[in-house]
N, C-alpha and C positions, 0 to 999 in steps of 0.2 A: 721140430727142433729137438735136438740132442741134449740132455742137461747133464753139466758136470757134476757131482758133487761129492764131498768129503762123506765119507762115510762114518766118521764121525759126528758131524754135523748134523747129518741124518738123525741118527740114533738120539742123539740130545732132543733132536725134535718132538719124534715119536716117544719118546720116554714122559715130557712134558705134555703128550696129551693120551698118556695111557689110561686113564681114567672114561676119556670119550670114544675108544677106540675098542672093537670089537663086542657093540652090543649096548645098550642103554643102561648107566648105573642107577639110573633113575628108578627103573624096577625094585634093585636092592633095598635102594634106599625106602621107598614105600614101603615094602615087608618089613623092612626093621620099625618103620613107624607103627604100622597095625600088630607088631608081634608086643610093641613096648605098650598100645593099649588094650589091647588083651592080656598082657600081665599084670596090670591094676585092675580092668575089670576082676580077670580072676579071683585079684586078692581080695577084691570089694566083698565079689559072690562067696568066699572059702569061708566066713565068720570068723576067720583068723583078726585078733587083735593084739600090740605090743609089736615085740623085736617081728616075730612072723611078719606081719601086715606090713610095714615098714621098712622090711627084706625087698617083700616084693614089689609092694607099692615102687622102689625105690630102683629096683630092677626096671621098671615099665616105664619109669621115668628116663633112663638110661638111654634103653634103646628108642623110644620113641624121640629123644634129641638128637641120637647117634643120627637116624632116621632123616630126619625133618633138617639138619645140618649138612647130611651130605646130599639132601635133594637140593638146595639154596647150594650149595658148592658147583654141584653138575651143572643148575642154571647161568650161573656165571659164569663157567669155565667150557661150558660148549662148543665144542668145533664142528662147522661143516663138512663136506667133501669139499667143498670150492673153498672154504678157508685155507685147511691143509695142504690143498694142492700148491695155492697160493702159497704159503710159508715154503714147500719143500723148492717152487720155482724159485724163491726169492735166494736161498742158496746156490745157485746156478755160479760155477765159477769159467762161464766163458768169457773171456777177457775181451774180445772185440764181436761185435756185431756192428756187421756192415753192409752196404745194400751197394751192389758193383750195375755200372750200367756198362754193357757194349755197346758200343756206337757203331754199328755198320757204313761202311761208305756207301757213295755210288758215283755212279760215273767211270772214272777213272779208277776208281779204287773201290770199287763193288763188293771185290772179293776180300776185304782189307777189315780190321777194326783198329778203332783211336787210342793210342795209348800217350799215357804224359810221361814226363821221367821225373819222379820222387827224386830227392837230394839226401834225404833223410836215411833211403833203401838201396839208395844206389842203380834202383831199377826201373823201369818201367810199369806204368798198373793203366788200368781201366778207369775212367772216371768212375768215383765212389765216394760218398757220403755215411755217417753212421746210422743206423738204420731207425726209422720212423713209425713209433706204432700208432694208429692199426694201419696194416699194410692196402690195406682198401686208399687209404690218404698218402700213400706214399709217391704215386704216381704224378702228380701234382708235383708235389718236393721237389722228386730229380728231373724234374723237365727246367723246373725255374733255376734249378742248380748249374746245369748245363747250359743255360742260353745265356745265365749272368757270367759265370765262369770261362765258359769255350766259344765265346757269341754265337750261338745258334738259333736263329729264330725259335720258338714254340710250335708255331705255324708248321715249321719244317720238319718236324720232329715228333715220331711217333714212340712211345714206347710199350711194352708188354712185359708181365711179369714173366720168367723160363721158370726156375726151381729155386732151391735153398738147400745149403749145404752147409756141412759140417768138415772141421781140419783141425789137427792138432800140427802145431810146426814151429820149429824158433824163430824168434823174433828179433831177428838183427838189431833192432832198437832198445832190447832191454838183456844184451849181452847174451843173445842167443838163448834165452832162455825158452823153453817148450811150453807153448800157451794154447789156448781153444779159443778159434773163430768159429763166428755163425755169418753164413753168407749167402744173399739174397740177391741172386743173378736176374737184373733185368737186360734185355734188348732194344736196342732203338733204332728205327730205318730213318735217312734222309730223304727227304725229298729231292733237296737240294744240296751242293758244296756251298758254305759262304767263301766270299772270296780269297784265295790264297790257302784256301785246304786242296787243292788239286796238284800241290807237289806232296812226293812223300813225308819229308818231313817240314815240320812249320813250327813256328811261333805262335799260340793263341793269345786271345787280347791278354789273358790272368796272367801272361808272363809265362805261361809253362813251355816246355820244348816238348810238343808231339809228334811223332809219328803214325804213318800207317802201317799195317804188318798186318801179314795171315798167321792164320794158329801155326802151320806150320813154321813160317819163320821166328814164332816165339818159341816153341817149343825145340827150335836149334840153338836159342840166342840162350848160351849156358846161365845166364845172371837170369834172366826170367825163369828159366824152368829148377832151376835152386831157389826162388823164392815164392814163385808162383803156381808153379806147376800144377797143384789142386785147381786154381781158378782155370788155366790155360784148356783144364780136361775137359773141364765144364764146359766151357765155349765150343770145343769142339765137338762132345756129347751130347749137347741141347740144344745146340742153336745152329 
C-alpha cells in the first residue's frame, strides 16, 4: 500500500525522535558520565585543594549528571524501527480503504459481473465493504456480507484475493474534492444463480437495483468510467 503523507507531518515526526535516530546517544551519554568521573578523580589524585579542587571536583560533577541524565532520557524516549514505522503509517492520509468484490456470473451471464446502483454516486459499483484487517480474515467478511446483502448462498460462492490498488480521484460526495483510495479487488465465481438473477437486471433482496455487464460495457457506460474507471481497469487487467 501506497502512504499519503503531509510532508510536514513527517518532519514533525522525525524532528521528535531525532535524539534516537541515526545511531545510539546512549554512547554519548556514557562518555560524558566516565569523562565527569575522571574529573574528580583527577582532582582527588592533583593535591589541588580550595577554589582548584572545587573547580574541578565541580566540573566532574557536571558532566557526569549531564551524563547519567541523558542516558535515563534516551531510556524513556526510545523508538524502534516498528515503532516509527507505525507513527509514520498512522499519518497516512488515504481517505477510503475498501475491499471491492467481483461477482462473476454463470450460466447465462458467465461473461457478466454484478453491479448495484449507488444513489448517493449516481452509479453503479461492485459489491464493497470497508476493508478488514488482517486480510487473511477478510475472506470470511465478504462472503457473509454478500449472502446477507445479495442472498447468495455461501455454499455458492467462492471467493479469491486478485490485487490491491491505489487512486487518487474526486469524490462526487464531498464536492468533487481529490481524495486517495486504497483498494482491495477480490473475485468470486458462482456455482449457482439464485433465483431471478438470470435476467440482466434484478432487484436483490437489500433492495438494491443490479445489473449484469461486461467490462466492456462499463467501460462504454460514460457514468461508470468518470467515476470508476481505475476499478473498471483492474477487472479487466486481473481477473
Amino acid at each position: 500500500m501506497i502512504l499519503h503523507i503531509d510532508e510536514a507531518d513527517l518532519d514533525r515526526c522525525l524532528l521528535g525522535h531525532k535524539e534516537t535516530i541515526g545511531g545510539p546517544p546512549v554512547r554519548g551519554a556514557i562518555a560524558d558520565t566516565v569523562a565527569g568521573v575522571f574529573y574528580i578523580a583527577t582532582a582527588v589524585a592533583s593535591g589541588f585543594s580550595g577554589l582548584p579542587l572545587n573547580i574541578l571536583v565541580t566540573i566532574g560533577l557536571l558532566f557526569t549528571f549531564y551524563g547519567i541524565r541523558n542516558a535515563w532520557h534516551w531510556h524513556n524516549r526510545k523508538c524502534s524501527d516498528r515503532q516509527l514505522f507505525e507513527e509514520i503509517k498512522d499519518m497516512n492520509r488515504t481517505e477510503i480503504r475498501s475491499s471491492l468484490v467481483a461477482v462473476k456470473g454463470c450460466d447465462q451471464v458467465s461473461n457478466r459481473f454484478l453491479l448495484y446502483y449507488d444513489n448517493g454516486w449516481s452509479c453503479d459499483f461492485l459489491p464493497n465493504r470497508k476493508t478488514v484487517d488482517p486480510g487473511d480474515s477478510e475472506i470470511g467478511f465478504l462472503k457473509k456480507y454478500i449472502s446477507e446483502e445479495f442472498g447468495i448462498s455461501k455454499s455458492d460462492l467462492k471467493l479469491t484475493f486478485v490485487t490491491e490498488k491505489d487512486s487518487e480521484k474526486q469524490c462526487v460526495e464531498h464536492d468533487n474534492e481529490f481524495r486517495y483510495y486504497h483498494y482491495r479487488l477480490y473475485s468470486a465465481t458462482l456455482n449457482k444463480l439464485p433465483d431471478g438473477w438470470r435476467e440482466r437486471s434484478f432487484v436483490a433482496p437489500n433492495g438494491c437495483k443490479c445489473r449484469w455487464l461486461t467490462v466492456e460495457e462499463m467501460l462504454s457506460d460514460p457514468r461508470i468510467r468518470e467515476i470508476n474507471y481505475d476499478v473498471v481497469s483492474a477487472i479487466r487487467d486481473y481477473i
